[in-house]
MINU-416591 format. One line per 4 residues: their letters; for each residue x, y, z of N, C-alpha, C. Coordinates in steps of 0.001 Angstrom, whole numbers, plus 500000, padded with zeros to 6 digits. Each point is the difference from the previous one (the first is absolute). Layout:
REM MINU-416591
A	X Y Z X Y Z X Y Z; ...
This chain:
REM MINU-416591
XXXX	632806 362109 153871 499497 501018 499084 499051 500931 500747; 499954 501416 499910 499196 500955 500697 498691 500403 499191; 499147 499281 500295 498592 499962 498886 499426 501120 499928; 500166 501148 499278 499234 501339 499318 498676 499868 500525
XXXX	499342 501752 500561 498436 499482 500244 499129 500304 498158; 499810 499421 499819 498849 499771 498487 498818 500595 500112; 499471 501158 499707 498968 500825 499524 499336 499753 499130; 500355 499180 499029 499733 499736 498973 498411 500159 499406
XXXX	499167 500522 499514 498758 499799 499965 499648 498543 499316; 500960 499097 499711 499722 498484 499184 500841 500015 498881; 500537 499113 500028 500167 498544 501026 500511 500748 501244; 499589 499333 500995 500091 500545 501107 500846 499361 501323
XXXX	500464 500626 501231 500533 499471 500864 499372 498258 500112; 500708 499490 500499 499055 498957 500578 500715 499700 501545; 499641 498703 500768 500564 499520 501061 501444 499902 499924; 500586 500137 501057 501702 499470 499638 499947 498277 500083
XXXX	498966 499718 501283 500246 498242 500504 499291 499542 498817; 498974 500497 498994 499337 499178 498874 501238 500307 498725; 501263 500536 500112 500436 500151 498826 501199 499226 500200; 500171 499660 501088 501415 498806 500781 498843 498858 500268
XXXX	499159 499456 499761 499200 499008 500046 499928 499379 498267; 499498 501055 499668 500449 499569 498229 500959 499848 499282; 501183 500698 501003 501867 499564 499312 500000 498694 500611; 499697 499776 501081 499901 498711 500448 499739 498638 499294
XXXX	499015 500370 499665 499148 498935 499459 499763 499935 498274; 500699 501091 499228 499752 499915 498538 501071 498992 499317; 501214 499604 500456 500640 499321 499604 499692 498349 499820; 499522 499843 501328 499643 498322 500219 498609 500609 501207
XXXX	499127 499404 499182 498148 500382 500447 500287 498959 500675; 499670 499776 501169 498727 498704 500630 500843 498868 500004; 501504 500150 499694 501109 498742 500210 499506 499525 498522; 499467 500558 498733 500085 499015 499256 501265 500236 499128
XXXX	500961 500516 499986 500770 500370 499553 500082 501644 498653; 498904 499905 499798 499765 500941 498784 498928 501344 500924; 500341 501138 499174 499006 501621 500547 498535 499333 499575; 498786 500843 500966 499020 499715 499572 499599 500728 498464
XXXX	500465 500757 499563 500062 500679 498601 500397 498850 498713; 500487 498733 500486 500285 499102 498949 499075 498824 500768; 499295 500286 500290 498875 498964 500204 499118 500124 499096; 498988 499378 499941 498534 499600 499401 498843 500865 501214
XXXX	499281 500656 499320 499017 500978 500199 499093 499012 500354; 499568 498576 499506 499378 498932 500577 500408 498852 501203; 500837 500422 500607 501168 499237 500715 499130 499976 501441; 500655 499448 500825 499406 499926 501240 500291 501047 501116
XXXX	501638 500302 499015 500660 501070 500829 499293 501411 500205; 499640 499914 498668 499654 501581 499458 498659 499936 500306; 499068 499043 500080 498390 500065 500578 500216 500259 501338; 500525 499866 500943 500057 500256 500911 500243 501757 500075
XXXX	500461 500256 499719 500713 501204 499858 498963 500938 499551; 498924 499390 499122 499256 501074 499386 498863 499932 500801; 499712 498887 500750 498796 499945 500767 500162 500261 501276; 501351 500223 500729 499546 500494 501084 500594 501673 500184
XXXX	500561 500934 498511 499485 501104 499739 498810 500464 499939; 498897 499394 499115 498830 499975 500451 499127 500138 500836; 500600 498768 500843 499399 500094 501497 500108 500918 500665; 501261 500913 500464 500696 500606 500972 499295 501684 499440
XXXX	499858 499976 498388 499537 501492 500278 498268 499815 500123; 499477 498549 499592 498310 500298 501040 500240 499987 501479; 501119 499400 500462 499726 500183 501590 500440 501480 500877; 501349 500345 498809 500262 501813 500230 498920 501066 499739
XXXX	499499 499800 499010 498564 500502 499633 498801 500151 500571; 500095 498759 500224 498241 499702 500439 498979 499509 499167; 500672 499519 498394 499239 500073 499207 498752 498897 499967; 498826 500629 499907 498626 499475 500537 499699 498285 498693
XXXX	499693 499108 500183 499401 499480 499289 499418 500502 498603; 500283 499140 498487 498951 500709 498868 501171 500662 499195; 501228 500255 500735 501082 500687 499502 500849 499064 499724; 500929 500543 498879 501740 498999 499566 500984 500744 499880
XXXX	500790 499531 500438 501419 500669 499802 500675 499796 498401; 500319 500906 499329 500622 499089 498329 501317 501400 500552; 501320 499119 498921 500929 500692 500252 500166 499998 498207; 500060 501011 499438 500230 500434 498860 500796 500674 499520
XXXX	500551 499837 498612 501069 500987 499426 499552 501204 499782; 501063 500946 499193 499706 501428 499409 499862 501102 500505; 500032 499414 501316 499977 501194 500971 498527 500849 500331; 499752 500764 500629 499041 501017 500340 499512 500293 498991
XXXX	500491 500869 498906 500030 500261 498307 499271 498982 499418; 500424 498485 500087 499239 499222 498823 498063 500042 501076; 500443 500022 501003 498210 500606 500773 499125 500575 499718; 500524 501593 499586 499268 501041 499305 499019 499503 498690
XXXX	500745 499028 499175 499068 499378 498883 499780 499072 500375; 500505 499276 501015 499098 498602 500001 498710 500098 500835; 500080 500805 500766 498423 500651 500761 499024 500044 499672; 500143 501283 499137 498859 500554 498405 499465 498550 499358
XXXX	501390 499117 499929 499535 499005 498620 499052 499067 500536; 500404 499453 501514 498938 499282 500559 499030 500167 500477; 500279 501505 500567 498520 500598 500725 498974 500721 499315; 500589 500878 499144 499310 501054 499129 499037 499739 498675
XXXX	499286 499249 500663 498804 499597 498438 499309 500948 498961; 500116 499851 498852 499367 500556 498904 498490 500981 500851; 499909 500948 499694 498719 500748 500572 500203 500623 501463; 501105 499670 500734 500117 500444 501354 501487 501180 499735
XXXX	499602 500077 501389 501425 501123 499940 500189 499678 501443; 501418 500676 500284 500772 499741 501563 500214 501269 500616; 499791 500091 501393 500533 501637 500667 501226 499532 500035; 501297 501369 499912 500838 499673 500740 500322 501014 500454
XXXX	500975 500424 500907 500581 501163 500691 501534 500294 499862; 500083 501550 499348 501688 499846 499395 500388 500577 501134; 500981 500016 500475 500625 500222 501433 501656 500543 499561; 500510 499639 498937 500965 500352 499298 500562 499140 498836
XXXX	501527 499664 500203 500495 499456 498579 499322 498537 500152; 499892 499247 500773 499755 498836 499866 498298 499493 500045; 499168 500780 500310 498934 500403 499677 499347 499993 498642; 501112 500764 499925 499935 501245 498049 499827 498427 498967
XXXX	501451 499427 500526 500383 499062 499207 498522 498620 499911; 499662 500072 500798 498661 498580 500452 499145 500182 499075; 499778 501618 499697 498751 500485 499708 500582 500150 498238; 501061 500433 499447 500440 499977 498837 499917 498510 499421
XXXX	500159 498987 500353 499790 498081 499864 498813 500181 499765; 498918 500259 500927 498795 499637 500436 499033 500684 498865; 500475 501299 499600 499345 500531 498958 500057 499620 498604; 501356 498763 499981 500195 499704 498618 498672 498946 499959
XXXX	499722 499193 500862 498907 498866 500430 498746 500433 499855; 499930 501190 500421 498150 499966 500243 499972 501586 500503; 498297 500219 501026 499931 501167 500069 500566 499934 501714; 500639 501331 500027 500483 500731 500982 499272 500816 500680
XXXX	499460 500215 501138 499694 501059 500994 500802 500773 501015; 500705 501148 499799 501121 500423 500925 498908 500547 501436; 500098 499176 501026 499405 500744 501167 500256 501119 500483; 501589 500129 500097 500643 501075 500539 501066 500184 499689
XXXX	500493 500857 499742 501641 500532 498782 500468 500790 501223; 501449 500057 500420 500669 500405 501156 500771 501505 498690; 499909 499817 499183 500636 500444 498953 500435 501746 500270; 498752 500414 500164 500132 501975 500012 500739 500024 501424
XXXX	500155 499022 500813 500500 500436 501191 501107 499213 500471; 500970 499665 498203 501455 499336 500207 500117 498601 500886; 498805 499274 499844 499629 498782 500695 501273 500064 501327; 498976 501388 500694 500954 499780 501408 499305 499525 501049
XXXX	498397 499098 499936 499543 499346 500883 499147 498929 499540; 499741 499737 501165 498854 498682 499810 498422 500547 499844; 499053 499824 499244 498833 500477 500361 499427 499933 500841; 499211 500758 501048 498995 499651 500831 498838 498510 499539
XXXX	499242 499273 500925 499486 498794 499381 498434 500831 499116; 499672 501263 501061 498872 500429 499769 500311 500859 498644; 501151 499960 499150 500358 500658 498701 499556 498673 499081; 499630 498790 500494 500084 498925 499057 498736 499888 499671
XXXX	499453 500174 498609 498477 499603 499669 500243 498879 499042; 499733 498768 500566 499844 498674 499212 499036 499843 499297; 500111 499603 498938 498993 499235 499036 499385 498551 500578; 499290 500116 500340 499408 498836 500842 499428 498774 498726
XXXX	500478 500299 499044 499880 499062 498570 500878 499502 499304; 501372 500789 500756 501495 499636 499305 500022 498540 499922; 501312 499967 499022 500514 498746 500552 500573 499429 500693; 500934 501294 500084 500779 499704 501800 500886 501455 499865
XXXX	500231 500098 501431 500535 501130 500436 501361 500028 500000; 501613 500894 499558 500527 499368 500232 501172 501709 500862; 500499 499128 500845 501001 501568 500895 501330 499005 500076; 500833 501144 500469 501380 500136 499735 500257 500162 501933
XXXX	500658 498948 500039 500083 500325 501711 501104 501071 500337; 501045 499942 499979 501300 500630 500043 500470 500258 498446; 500197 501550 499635 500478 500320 499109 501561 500210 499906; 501040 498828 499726 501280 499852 500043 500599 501425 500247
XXXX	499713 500923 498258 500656 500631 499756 499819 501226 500816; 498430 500192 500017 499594 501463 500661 499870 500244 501584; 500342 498692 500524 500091 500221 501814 498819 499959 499782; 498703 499296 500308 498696 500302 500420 499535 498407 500356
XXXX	499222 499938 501064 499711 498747 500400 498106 500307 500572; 499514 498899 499904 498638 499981 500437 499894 499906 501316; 498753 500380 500839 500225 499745 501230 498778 499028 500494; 498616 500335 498924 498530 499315 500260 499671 498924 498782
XXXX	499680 499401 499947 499479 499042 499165 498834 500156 499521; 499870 500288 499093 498806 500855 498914 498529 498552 500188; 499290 500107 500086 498719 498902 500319 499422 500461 498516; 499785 499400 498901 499695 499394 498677 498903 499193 499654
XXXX	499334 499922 501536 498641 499267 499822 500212 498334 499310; 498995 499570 498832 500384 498993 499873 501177 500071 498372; 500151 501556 499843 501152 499920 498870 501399 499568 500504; 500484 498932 499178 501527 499010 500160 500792 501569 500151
XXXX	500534 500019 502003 501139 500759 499399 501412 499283 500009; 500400 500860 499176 501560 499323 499423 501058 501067 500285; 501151 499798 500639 500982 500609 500011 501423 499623 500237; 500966 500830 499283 501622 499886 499812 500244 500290 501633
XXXX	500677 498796 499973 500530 500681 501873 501923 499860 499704; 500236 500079 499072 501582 499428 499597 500791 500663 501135; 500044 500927 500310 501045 500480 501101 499368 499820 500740; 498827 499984 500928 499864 500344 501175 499384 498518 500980
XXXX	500177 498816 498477 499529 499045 500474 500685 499172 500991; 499154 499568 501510 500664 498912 500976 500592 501174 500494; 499516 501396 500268 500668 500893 500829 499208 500118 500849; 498551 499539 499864 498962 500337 501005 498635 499295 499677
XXXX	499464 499484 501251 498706 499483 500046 499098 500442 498776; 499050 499364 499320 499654 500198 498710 498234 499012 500650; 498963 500354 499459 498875 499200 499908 499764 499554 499129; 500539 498849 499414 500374 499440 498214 497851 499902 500052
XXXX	499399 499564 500962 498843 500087 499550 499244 501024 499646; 500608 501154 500050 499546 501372 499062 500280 499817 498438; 500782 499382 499815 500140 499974 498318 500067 498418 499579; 499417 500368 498254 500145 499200 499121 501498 499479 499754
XXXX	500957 500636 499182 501226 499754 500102 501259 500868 500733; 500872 499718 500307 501387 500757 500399 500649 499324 499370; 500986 500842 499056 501395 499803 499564 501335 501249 500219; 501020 498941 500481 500745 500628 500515 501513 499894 499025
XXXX	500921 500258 499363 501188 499315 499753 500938 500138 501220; 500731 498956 500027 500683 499155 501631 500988 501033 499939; 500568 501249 499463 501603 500073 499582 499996 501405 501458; 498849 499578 500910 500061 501368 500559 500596 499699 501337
XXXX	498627 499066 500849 500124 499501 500934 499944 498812 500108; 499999 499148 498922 499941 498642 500249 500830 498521 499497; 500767 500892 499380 501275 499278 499075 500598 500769 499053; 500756 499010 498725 500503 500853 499319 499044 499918 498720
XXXX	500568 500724 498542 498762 500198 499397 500128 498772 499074; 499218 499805 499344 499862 499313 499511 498265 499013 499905; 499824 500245 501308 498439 499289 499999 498872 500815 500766; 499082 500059 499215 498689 501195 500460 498783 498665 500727
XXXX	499470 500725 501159 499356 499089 500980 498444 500644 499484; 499124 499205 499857 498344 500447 499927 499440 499374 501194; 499367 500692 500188 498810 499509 501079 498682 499922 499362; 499191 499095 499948 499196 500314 498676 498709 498824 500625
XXXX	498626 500611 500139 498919 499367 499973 499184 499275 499316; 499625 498553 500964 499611 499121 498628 499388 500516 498922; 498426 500923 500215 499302 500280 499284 500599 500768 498521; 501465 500739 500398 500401 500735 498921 501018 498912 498890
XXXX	500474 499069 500786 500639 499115 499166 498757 499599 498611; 499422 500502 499430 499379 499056 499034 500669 500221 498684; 499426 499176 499569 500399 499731 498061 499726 500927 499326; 501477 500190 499332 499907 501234 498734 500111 499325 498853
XXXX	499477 499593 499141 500468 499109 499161 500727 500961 498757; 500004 500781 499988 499866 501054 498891 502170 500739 500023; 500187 499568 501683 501363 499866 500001 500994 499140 500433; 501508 499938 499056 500372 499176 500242 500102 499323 501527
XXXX	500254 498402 500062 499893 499252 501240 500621 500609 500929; 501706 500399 499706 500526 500345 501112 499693 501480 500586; 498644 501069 499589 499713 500983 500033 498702 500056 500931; 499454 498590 499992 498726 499981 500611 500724 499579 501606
XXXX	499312 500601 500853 500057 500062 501574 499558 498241 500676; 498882 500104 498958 499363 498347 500029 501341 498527 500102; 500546 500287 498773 501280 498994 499898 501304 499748 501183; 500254 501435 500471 500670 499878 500924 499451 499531 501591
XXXX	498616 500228 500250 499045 499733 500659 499715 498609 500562; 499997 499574 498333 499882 498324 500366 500947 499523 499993; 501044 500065 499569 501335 499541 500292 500929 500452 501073; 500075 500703 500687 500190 500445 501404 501347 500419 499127
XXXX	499575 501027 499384 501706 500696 499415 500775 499572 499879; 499808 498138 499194 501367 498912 499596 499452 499902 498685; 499167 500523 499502 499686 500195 497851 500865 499325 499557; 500898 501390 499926 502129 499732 499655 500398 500461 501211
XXXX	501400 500046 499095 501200 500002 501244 499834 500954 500564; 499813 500049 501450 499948 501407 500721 501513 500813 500264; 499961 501228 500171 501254 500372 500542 500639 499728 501369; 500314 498143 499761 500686 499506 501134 500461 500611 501303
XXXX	501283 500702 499797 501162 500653 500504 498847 501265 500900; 499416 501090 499413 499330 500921 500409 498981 499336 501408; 499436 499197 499476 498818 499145 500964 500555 499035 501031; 501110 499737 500220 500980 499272 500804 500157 501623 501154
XXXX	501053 500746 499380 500249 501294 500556 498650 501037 500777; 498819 499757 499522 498743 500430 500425 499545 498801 501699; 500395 499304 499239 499494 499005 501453 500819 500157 501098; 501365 500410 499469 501458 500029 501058 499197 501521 500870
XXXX	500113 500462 499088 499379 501724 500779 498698 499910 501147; 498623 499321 499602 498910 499223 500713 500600 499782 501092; 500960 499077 499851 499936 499456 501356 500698 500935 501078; 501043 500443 499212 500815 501373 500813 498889 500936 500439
XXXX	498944 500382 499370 498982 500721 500120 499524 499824 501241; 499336 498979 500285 499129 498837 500687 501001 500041 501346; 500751 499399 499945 501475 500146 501280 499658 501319 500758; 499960 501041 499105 500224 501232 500750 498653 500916 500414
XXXX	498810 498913 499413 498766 500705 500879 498834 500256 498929; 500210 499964 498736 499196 499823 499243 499768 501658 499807; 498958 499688 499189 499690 501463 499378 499692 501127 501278; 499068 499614 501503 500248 501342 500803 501740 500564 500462
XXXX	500487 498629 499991 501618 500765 500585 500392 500762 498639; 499423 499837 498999 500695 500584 498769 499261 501485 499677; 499157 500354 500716 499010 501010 499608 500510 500881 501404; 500470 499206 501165 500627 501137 500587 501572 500567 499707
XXXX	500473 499008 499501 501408 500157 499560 500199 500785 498707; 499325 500003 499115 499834 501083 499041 499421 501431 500498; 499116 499800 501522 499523 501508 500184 501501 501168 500494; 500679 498581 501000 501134 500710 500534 501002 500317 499185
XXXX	500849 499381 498945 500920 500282 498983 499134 501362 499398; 498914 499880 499330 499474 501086 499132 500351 501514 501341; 499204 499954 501231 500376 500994 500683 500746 500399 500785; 501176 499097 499221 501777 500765 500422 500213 501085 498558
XXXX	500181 499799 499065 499981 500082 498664 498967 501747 499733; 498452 499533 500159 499186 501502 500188 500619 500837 501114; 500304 499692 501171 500300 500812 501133 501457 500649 499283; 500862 499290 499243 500957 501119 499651 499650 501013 499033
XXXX	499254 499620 499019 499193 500873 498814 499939 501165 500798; 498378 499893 500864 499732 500801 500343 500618 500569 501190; 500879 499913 500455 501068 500724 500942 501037 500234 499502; 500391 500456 498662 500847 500379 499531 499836 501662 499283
XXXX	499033 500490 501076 499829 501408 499331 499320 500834 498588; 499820 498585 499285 499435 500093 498430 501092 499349 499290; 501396 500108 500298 500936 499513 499357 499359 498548 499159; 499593 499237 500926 499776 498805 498874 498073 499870 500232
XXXX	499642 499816 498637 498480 500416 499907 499380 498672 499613; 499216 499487 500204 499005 499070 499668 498723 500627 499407; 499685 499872 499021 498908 500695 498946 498757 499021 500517; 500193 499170 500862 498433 499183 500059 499350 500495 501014
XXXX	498359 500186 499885 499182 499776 501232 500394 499838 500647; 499662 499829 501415 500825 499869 501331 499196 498543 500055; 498481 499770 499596 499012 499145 500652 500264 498786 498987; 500733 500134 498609 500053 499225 498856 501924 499421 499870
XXXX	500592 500668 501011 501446 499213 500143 500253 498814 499597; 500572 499112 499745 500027 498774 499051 501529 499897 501596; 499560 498388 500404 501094 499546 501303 500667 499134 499200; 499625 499754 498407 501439 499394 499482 501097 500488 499116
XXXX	499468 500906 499661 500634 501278 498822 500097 501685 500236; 500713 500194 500730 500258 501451 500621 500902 500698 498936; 498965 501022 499955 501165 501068 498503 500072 501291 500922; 500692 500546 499533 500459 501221 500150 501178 501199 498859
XXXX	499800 501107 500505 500834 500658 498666 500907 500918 501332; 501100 500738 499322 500473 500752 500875 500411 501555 499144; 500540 500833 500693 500078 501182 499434 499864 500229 498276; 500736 498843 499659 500407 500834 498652 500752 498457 499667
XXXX	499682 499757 498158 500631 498677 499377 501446 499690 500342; 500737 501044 500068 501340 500157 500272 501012 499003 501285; 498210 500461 500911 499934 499278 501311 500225 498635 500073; 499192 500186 499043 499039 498392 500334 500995 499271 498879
XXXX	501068 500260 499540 500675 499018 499277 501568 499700 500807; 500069 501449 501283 501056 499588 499968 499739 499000 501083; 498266 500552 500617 499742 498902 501698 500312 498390 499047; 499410 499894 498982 499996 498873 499952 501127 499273 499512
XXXX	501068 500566 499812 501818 499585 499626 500371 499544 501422; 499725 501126 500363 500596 500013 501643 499302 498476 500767; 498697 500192 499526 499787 498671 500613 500160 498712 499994; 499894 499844 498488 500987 498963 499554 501503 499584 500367
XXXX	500478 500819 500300 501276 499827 500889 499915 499169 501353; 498915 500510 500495 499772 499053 501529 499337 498821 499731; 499999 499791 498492 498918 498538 500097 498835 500223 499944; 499341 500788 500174 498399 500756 499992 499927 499915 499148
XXXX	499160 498898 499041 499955 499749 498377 498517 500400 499911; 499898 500194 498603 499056 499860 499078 498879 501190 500191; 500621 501714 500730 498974 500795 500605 499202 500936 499190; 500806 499960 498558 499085 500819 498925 498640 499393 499389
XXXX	499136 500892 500238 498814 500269 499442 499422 499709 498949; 499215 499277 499484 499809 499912 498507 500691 500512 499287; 500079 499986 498848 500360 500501 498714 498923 501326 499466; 498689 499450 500269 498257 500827 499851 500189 500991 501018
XXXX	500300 500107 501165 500337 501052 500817 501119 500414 500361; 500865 499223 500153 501367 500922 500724 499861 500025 501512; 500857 500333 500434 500201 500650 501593 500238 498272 500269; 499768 499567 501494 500532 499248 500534 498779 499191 500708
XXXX	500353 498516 500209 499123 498956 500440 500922 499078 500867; 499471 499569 500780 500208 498729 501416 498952 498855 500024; 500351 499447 499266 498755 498152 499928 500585 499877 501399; 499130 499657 501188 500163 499401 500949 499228 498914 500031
XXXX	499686 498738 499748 499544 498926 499750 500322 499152 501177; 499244 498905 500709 500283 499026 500344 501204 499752 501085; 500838 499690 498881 501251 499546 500841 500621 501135 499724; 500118 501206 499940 500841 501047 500506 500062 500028 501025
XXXX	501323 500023 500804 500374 500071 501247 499831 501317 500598; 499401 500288 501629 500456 501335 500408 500814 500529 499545; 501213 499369 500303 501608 500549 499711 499859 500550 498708; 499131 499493 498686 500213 500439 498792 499588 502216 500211
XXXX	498717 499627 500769 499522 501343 499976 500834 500943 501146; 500472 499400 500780 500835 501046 500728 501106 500145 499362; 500732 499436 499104 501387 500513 499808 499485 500801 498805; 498404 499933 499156 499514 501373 499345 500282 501258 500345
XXXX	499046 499751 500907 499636 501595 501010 501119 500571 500427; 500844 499083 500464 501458 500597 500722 500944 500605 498974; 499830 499327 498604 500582 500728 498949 499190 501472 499367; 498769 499784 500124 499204 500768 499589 500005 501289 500942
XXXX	500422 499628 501002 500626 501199 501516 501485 501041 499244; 500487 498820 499879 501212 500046 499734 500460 501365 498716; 499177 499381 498750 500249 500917 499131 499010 500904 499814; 498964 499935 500591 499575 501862 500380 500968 500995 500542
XXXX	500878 499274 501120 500452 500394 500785 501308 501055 499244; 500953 498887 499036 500485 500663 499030 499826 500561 498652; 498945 500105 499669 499735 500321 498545 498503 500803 500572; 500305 501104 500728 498649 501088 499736 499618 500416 498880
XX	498526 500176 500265 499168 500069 499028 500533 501903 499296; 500686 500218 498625 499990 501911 499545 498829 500667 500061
């Protein structure tokens, strides 16, 4: 079979050897005859499995002592309110920073909870960058701070790590997470959902500090951070299958150099990809900052809609899946994540050569 390169902004590419490792092994797990998906979530099989996921992203990480790993449902989304609900106490309010749609969305949850402080709105200027750090005026009383690392939809990625003093900062790293060295001891929590770079979807990873784990009594059990905390994210049934597939990726991760080989390997794919943008005369445009580029989500628009529906027919033909743009914007996007192969981004560009070449711009 000739495997399509996957753009997909999520669910996303993954490894080829972690996806022939899991055909492998889903039928008859571990010689016991049965998939680990019809096991027991309390089993010996499946503890293993969940604890040395665990392990592998504090040792990919770095993650410092005081911290836990919980692997949770609902995705990124069920985050936005569960944040507010645990962090955001009666009388306080939270900064956060809208950076775009997924931003927007943190801060729309967060306002149903409690009070809101918008630090900085990307808004009048089509959230086409990242803020400067010296644009950030913190409430040094918040409850916690919370930013948007990589904005999926809008191409924009962070480059500095905002210092928050002793306010908990908290931030969505869902795409851009395990793409690059991170100082988990700058923040209170990170949540990421896995469906980007780290599996398939189904299970959202927290990184989450003791001090913030405390008791909400006021919401339900499986809502408090505390419960999953002390139970090392076995409450209930976890999403087995997802957290099996997360550990398969780890170690593939880990094999190939860990997060610096992955922070140069995303610099080089991303600047095959910009170098055609911008050497294509204007023909194909990238609306972002130059300094706020996002190395996992590259958009671009080209002459005219006309264009850009037939580039993306045409591309689909070669297997070049999944290159349209939001739905919220239009024009065209390239998730380069992780396990995107060179090859994925050169047989882009070479197409992207290709039909400039025949379809000039009127």
């Amino acid at each position: 079979m000739a495997r399509a390169f996957n753009f997909s902004a999520g669910p996303a590419i993954l490894p080829l050897s972690v996806l022939e490792k899991a055909a492998g092994e889903f039928v008859d797990y571990a010689g016991k005859g049965m998939s680990l998906i019809e096991m027991s979530h309390r089993g010996k099989e499946y503890d293993k499995v969940h604890a040395e996921a665990t392990a592998l992203l504090k040792e990919i990480l770095g993650i410092p002592e005081g911290y836990k790993v919980l692997f949770l449902g609902g995705g990124a989304t069920m985050q936005f309110g569960m944040i507010p609900m645990n962090l955001l106490p009666a009388g306080k309010s939270a900064d956060y920073v809208n950076t775009g749609a997924w931003g927007q969305k943190a801060i729309e949850d967060a306002q149903r909870i409690g009070k809101v402080r918008v630090v900085w709105d990307g808004k009048a200027e089509k959230y086409m960058r990242w803020p400067k750090l010296s644009e950030l005026k913190w409430d040094e009383n918040a409850a916690y701070a919370h930013i948007t690392t990589n904005e999926t939809i809008g191409g924009i990625e962070n480059w500095e790590w905002p210092d928050t003093g002793k306010v908990p900062l908290v931030a969505d790293m869902s795409s851009d997470f395990l793409s690059r060295p991170v100082p988990v001891e700058k923040f209170g929590l990170i949540y990421a959902g896995a469906q980007k770079n780290v599996g398939p979807a189904g299970v959202t990873i927290v990184i989450i500090r003791e001090d913030l784990a405390m008791a909400s009594p006021n919401l339900p059990i499986y809502l408090q951070y505390k419960t999953h905390y002390e139970n090392d994210s076995l409450y209930n049934t976890p999403p087995v299958f997802s957290i099996y597939m997360v550990k398969l990726v780890l170690e593939w991760l880990k094999a190939a150099g860990g997060l610096p080989a992955m922070a140069e390997l995303a610099k080089k794919r991303a600047a095959v990809v910009y170098n055609a943008i911008d050497g294509s005369g204007g023909y194909y445009r990238c609306p972002v900052a130059t300094e706020s580029r996002s190395l996992m989500n590259i958009v671009w628009r080209l002459p005219s809609e006309a264009l850009e529906e037939k580039f993306l027919k045409e591309a689909g033909e070669k297997k070049l899946l999944q290159l349209k743009g939001h739905r919220s914007v239009g024009g065209c996007r390239a998730s380069v994540y992780n396990a995107m192969p060179m090859e994925g981004v050169q047989a882009l560009t070479a197409f992207m050569a290709e039909f400039q070449k025949n379809n000039p711009a009127v």
